[in-house]
N, C-alpha and C positions, 0 to 999 in steps of 0.2 A: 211699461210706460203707463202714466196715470187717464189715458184715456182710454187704454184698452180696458186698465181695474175698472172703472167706472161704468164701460159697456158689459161686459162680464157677469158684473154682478148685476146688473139693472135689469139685465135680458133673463137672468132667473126670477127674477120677481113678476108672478103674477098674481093677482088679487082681482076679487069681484069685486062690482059695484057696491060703494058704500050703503050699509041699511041704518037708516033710523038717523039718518044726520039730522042734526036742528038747527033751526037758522034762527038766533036769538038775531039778529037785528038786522038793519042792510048793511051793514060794517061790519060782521061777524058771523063765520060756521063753528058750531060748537060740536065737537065729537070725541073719539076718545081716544084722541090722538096723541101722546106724550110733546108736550109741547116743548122743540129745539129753538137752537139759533137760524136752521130753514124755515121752521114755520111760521119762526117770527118774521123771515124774510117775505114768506108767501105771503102773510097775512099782508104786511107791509103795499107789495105790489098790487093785492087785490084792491086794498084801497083807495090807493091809487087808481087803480079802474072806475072803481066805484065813482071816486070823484071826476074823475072824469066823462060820468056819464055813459058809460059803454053798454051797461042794460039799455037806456033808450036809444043807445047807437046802433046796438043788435035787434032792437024792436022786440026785447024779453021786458017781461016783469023783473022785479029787481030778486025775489026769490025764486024764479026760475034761471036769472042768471048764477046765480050764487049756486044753485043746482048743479049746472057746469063744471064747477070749480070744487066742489066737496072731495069727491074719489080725487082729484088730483092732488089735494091738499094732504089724504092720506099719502098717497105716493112720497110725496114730499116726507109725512113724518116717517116712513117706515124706511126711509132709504135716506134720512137725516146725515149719518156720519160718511155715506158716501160717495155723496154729493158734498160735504162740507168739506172733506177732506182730497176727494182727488181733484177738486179743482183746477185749473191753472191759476201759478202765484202772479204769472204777467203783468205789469203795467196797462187797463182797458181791459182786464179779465172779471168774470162776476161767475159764482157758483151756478146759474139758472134765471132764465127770464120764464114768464107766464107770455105764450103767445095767444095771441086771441087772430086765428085765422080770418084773410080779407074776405072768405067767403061770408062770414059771422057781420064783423063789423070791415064796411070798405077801405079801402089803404088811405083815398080822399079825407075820408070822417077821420083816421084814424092819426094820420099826419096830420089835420087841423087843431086834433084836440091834446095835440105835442107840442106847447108854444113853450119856448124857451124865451127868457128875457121878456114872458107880458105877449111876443110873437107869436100867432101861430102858425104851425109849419105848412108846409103844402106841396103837393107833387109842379114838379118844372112841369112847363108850357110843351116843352117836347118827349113827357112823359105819358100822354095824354091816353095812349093805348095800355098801358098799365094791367088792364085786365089780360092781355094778352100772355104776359109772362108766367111760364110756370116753375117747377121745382124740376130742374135737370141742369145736369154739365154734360155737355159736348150732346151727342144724341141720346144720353142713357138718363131715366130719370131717378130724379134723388129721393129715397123715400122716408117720405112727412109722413107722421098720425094720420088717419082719415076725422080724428076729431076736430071738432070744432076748437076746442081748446087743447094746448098741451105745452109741455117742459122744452125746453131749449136748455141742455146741463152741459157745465164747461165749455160758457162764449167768450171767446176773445173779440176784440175789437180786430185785431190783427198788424199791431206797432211792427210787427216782425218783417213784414210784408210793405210797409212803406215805401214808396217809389219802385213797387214791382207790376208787372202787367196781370193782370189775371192768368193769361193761360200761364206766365212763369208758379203763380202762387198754387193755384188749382192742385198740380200735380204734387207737390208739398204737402197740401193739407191733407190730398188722401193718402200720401206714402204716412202720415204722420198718425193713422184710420183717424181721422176729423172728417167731418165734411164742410164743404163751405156753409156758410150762411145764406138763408132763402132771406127772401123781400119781406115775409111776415116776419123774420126773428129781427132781423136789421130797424122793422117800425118800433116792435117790442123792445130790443135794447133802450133805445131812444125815447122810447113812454117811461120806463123804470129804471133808467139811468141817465137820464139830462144830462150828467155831468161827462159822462164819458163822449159824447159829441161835442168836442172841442176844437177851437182853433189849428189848424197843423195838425189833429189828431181824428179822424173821422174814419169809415166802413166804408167797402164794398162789399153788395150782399150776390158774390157769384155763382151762389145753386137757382136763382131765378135768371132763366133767359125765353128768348121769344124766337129762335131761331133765325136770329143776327145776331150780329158785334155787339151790341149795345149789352152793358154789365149796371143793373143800378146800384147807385152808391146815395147814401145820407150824408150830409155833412152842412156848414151854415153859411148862407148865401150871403154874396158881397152885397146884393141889392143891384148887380150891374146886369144891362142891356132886360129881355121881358122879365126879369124877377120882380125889377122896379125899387127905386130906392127906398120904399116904406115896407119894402120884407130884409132889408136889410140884417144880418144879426138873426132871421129865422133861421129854423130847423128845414132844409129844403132834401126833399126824393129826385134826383136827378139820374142822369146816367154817363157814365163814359165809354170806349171802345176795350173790346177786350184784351188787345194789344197795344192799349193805351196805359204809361204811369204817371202816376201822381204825388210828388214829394209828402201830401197831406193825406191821403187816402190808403189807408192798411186793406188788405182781405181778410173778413172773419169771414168765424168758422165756429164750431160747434164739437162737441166729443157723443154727442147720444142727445137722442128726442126720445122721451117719454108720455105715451098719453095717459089717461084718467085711469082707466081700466086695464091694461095689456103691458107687457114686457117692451124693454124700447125697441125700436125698430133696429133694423143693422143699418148702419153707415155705408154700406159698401154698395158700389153701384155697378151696374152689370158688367 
């Protein structure tokens, strides 16, 4: 199955820290990377960052953020075909998001400077503990990079999973070795993929929870009761029960996290 090739090989690849990268511009790492149709992806999202500010969201210089993101960049080109290739074809699938951990820049800042339609996004009124939730399903925890940055390869949105509960999808994604999707990969989609946060088509990210029911889910607020009708049309972080469905809300998930420096982590949880 193209998640297992994709973990397989990604877990043999180790490399050290990139030496001698140069950072011609704040829009640009230069190195001697063979440049694919991934790195033009990377490059793509970085920029994205960039314009969005996330050096001064993280409280870095802007060549110290891009520091971040060099070794990761290699990762990307040196594992170009396979990532490009064992992707999921899915309908809401995309080769890799760049996650920029809530510890770095906060999920607040992070989902503000997510506006879709000129909007920007924002955490619900009843999400307000948010720091609270970590990376685990059921008591066992899911394990993330300890980087500040890293790869999210082979995200689905999760169409498959449309009008199912969490604990139904959960046990899926890992018979399927995926794991769900944490609350940083679910903001990351939604920064480098606007488009896939759609109407009838939105995420729940259920490797983050806080030791209840409650599963957060992205998707775009009607503007009704505390969103208010001038968030209308935003990007909103909300939550629902975990034995709660939603006709509009899929469960992603992910095939392999890779960070900057190291082999990707396993999927598999205790």
């Amino acid at each position: 199955m193209k998640s297992r090739f994709i973990l397989a090989v990604i877990m043999q690849s180790r490399h050290p820290p990139t030496p001698g990268v140069i950072m011609e511009s704040r829009h640009h790492i230069r190195s001697d990377v063979t440049e694919t149709r991934m790195t033009r992806e990377f490059d793509r999202q970085l920029n994205r960052l960039l314009e969005l500010r996330y050096p001064a969201l993280a409280g870095l210089g802007g060549e110290e953020f891009l520091g971040l993101m060099a070794a990761l960049r290699r990762q990307v080109g040196e594992l170009s075909d396979v990532i490009d290739e064992g992707h999921p074809a899915a309908p809401g699938s995309v080769p890799f998001v760049i996650v920029v951990r809530s510890d770095l820049v906060p999920t607040q800042e992070a989902m503000a400077a997510a506006s879709l339609d000129g909007k920007p996004g924002f955490v619900s009124a009843d999400l307000q503990d948010i720091g609270r939730f970590t990376a685990r399903v059921g008591v066992d925890e899911v394990p993330v990079p300890d980087d500040a940055v890293y790869l999210a390869i082979g995200v689905e949105r999760g169409d498959q999973y449309l009008n199912w509960t969490p604990d139904e999808a959960v046990p899926k994604i890992l018979g399927r070795e995926r794991s769900p999707m944490t609350l940083d990969e679910g903001v990351a989609l939604l920064t480098h993929f606007q488009e896939l946060i759609e109407k009838d088509r939105c995420t729940m990210t259920a490797a983050s929870r806080c030791h209840d029911r409650r599963v957060p889910a992205v998707w775009i607020s009607s503007g009704a009761g505390k969103d208010g009708r001038e968030r209308r049309g935003a990007a909103k972080l909300g939550w629902c029960g975990a034995g709660n469905r939603r006709t509009w809300l899929g469960i992603g998930s992910v095939a392999a996290r890779l960070g900057p420096d190291g082999p990707a982590v396993s999927l598999q949880v205790a």
